[in-house]
mmCIF file of the C-alpha atoms, coordinates in Angstrom:
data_MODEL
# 
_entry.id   MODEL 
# 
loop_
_atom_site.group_PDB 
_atom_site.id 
_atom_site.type_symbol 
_atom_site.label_atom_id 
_atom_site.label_alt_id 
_atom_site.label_comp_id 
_atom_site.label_asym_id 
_atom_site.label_entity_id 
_atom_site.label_seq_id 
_atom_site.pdbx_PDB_ins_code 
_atom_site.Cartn_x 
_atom_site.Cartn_y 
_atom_site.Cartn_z 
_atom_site.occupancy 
_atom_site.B_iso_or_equiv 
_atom_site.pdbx_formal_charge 
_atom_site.auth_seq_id 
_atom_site.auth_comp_id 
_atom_site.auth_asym_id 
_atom_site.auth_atom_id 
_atom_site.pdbx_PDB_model_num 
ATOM 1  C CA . UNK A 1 1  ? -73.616 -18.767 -15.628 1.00 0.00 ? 1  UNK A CA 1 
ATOM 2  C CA . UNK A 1 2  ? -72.056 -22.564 -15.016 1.00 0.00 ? 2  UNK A CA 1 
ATOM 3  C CA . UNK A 1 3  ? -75.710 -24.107 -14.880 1.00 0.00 ? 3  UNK A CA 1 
ATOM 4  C CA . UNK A 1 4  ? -75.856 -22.261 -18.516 1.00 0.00 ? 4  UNK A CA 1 
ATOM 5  C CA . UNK A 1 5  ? -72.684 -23.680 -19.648 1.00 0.00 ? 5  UNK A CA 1 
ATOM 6  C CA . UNK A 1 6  ? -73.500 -26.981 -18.370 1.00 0.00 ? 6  UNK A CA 1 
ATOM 7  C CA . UNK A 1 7  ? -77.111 -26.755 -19.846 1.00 0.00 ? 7  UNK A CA 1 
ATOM 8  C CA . UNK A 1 8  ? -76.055 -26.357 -23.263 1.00 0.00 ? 8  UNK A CA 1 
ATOM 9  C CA . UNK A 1 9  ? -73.279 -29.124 -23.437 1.00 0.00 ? 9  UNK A CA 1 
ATOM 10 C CA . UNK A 1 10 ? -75.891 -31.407 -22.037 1.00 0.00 ? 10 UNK A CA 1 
ATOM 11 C CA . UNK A 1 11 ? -78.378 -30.192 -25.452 1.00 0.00 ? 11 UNK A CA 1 
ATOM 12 C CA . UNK A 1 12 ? -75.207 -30.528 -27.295 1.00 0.00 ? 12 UNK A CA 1 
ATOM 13 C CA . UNK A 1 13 ? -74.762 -34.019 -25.806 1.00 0.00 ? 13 UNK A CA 1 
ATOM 14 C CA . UNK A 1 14 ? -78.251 -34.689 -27.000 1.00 0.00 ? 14 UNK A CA 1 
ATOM 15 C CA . UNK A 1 15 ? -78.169 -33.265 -30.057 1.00 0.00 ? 15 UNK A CA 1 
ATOM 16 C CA . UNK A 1 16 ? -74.827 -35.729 -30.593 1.00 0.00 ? 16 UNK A CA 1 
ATOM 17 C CA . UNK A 1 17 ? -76.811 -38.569 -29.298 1.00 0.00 ? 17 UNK A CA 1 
ATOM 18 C CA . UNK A 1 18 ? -79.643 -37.833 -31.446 1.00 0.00 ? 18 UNK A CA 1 
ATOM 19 C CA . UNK A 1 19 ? -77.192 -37.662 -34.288 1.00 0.00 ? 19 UNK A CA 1 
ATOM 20 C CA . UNK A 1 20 ? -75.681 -40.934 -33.999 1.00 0.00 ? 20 UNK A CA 1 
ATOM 21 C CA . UNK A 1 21 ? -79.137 -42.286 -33.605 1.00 0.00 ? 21 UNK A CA 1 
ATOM 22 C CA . UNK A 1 22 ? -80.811 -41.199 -36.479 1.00 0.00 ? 22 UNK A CA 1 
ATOM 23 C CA . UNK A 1 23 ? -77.412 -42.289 -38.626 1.00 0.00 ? 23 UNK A CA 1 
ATOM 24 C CA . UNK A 1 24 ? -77.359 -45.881 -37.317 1.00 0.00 ? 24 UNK A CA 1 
ATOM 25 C CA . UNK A 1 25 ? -81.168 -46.247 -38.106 1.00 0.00 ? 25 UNK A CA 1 
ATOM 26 C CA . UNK A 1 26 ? -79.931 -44.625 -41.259 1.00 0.00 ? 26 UNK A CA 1 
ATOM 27 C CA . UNK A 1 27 ? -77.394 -47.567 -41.302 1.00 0.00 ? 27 UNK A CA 1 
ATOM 28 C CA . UNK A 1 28 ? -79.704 -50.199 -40.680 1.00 0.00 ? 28 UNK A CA 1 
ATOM 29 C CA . UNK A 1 29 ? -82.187 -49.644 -43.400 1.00 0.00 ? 29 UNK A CA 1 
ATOM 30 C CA . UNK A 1 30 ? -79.667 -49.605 -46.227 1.00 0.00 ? 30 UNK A CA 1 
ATOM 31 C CA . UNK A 1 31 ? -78.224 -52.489 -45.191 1.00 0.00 ? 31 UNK A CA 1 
ATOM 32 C CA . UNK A 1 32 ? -81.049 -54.599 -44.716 1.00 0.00 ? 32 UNK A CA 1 
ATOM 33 C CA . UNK A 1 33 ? -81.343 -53.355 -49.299 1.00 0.00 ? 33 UNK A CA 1 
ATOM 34 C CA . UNK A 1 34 ? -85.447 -53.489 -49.448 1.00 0.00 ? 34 UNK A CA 1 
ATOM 35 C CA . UNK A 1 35 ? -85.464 -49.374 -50.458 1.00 0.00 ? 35 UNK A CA 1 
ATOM 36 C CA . UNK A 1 36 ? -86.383 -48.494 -53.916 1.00 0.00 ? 36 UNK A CA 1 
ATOM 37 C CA . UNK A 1 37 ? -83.549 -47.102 -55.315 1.00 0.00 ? 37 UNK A CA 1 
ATOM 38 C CA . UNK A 1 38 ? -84.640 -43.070 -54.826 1.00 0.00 ? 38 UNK A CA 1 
ATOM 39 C CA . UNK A 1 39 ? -85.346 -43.794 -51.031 1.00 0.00 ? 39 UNK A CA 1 
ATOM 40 C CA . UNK A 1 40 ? -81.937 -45.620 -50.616 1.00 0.00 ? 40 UNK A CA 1 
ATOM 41 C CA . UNK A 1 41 ? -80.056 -42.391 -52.206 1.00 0.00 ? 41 UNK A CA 1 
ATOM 42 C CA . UNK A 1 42 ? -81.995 -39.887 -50.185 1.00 0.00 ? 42 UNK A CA 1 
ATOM 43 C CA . UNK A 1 43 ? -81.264 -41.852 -46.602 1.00 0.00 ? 43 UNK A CA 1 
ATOM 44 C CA . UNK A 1 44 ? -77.523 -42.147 -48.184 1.00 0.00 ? 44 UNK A CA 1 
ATOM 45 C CA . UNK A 1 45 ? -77.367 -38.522 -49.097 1.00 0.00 ? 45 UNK A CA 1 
ATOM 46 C CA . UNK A 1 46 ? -79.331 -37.660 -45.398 1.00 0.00 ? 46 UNK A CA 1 
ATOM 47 C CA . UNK A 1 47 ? -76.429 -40.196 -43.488 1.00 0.00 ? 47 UNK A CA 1 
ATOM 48 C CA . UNK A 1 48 ? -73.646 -38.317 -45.494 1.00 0.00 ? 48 UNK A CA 1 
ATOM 49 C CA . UNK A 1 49 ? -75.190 -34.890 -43.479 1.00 0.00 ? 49 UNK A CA 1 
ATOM 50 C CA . UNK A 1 50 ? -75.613 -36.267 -40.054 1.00 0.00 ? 50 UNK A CA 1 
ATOM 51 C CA . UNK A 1 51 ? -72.305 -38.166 -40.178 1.00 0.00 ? 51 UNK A CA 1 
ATOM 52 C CA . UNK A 1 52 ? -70.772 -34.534 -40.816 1.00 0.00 ? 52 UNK A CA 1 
ATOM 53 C CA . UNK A 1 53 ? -72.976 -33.027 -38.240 1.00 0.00 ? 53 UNK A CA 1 
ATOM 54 C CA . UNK A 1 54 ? -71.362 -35.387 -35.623 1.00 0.00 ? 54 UNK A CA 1 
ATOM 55 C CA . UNK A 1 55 ? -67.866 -35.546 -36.890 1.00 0.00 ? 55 UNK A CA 1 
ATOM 56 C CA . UNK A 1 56 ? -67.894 -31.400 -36.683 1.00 0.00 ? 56 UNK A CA 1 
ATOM 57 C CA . UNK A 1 57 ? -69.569 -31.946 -32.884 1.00 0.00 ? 57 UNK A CA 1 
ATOM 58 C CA . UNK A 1 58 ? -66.800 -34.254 -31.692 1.00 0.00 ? 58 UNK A CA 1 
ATOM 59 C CA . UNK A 1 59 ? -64.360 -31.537 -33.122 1.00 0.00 ? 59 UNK A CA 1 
ATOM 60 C CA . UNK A 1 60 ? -66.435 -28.715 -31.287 1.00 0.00 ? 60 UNK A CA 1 
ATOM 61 C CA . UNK A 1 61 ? -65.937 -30.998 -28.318 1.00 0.00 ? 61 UNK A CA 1 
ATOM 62 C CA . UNK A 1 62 ? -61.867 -31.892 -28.964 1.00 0.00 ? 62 UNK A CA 1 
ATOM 63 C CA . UNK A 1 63 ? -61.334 -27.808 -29.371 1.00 0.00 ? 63 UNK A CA 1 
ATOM 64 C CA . UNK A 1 64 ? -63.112 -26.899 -26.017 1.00 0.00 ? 64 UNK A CA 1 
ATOM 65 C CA . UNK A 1 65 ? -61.592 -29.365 -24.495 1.00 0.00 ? 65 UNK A CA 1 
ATOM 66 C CA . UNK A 1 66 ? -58.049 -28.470 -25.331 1.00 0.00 ? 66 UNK A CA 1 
ATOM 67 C CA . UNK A 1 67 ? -59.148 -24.730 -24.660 1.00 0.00 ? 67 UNK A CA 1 
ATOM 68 C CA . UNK A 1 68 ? -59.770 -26.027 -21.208 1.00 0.00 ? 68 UNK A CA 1 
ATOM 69 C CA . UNK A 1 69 ? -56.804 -27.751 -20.632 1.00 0.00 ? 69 UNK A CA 1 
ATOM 70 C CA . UNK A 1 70 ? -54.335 -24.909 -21.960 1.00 0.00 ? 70 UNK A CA 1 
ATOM 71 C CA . UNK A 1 71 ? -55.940 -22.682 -19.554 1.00 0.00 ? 71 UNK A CA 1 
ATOM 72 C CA . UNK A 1 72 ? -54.997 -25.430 -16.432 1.00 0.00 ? 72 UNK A CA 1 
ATOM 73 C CA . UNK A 1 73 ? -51.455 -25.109 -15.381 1.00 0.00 ? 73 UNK A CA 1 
ATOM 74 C CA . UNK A 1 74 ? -52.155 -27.858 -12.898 1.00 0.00 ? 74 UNK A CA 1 
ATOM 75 C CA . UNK A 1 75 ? -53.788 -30.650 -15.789 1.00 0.00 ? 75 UNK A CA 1 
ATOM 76 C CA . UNK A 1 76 ? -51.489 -32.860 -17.337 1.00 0.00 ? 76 UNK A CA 1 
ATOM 77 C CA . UNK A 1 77 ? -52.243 -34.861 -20.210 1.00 0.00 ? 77 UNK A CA 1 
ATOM 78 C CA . UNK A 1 78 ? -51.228 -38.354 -19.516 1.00 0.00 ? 78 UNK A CA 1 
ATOM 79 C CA . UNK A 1 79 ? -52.916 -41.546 -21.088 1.00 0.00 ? 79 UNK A CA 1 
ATOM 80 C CA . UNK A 1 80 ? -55.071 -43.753 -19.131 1.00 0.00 ? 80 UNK A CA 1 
ATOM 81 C CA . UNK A 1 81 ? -55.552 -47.406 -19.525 1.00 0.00 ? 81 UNK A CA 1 
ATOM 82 C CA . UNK A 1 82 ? -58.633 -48.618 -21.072 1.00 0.00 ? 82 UNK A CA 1 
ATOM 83 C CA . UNK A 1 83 ? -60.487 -50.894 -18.777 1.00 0.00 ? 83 UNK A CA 1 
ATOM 84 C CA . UNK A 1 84 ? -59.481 -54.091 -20.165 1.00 0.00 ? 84 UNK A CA 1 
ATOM 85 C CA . UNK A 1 85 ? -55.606 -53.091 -19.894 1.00 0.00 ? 85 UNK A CA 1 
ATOM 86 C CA . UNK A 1 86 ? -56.111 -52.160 -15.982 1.00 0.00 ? 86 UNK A CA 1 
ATOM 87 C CA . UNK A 1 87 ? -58.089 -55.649 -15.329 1.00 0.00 ? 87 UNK A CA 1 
ATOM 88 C CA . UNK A 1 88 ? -55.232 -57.257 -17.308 1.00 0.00 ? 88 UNK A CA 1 
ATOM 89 C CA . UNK A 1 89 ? -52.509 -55.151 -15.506 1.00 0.00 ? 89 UNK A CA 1 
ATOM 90 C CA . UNK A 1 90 ? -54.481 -56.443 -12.097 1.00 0.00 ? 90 UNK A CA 1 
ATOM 91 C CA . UNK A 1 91 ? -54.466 -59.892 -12.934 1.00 0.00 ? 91 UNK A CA 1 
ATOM 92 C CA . UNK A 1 92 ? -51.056 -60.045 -13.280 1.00 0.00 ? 92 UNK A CA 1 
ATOM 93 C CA . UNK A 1 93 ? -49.633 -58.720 -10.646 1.00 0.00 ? 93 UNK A CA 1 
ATOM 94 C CA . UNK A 1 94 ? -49.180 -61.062 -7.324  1.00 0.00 ? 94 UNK A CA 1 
ATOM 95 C CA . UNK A 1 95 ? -49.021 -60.505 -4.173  1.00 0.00 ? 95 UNK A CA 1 
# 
């Protein structure tokens, strides 16, 4: 049952991937403007759907996620520095 679990958020990984793909390829041929005007609206209107598609994903995502963390008494939500704070944080502290 876990390798089923884990299967399927590794498709929904993909799909997300996928997603964000096709939308930045989206991206990149309206901004470089040499469309006609019909094929610029349809890749517009077609971005419009995948950008939804991926922001409802990453909410899928945030809900399981805070599904599995109510059901932890033992995980507690605490922020962690982004990698650039910690090397920062490192460098100044002296020995």
């Amino acid at each position: 049952m876990a390798r089923k679990a884990t299967q399927k958020a590794d498709e929904n990984a993909l799909d997300f991937e996928s997603t964000l793909t096709q939308l930045e390829t989206l991206v990149s041929r309206l901004e470089n403007g040499d469309l006609p005007l019909e094929q610029a609206l349809k890749d517009f209107e077609d971005g419009i759907k995948l950008a939804q598609q991926g922001q409802e994903r990453l909410q899928q995502a945030e809900q399981r996620i805070q599904i599995l963390l109510s059901k932890s008494d033992k995980a507690a939500l605490s922020d962690y520095p982004a990698k650039n704070e910690k090397q920062n944080d490192e460098e100044n502290f002296s020995f």
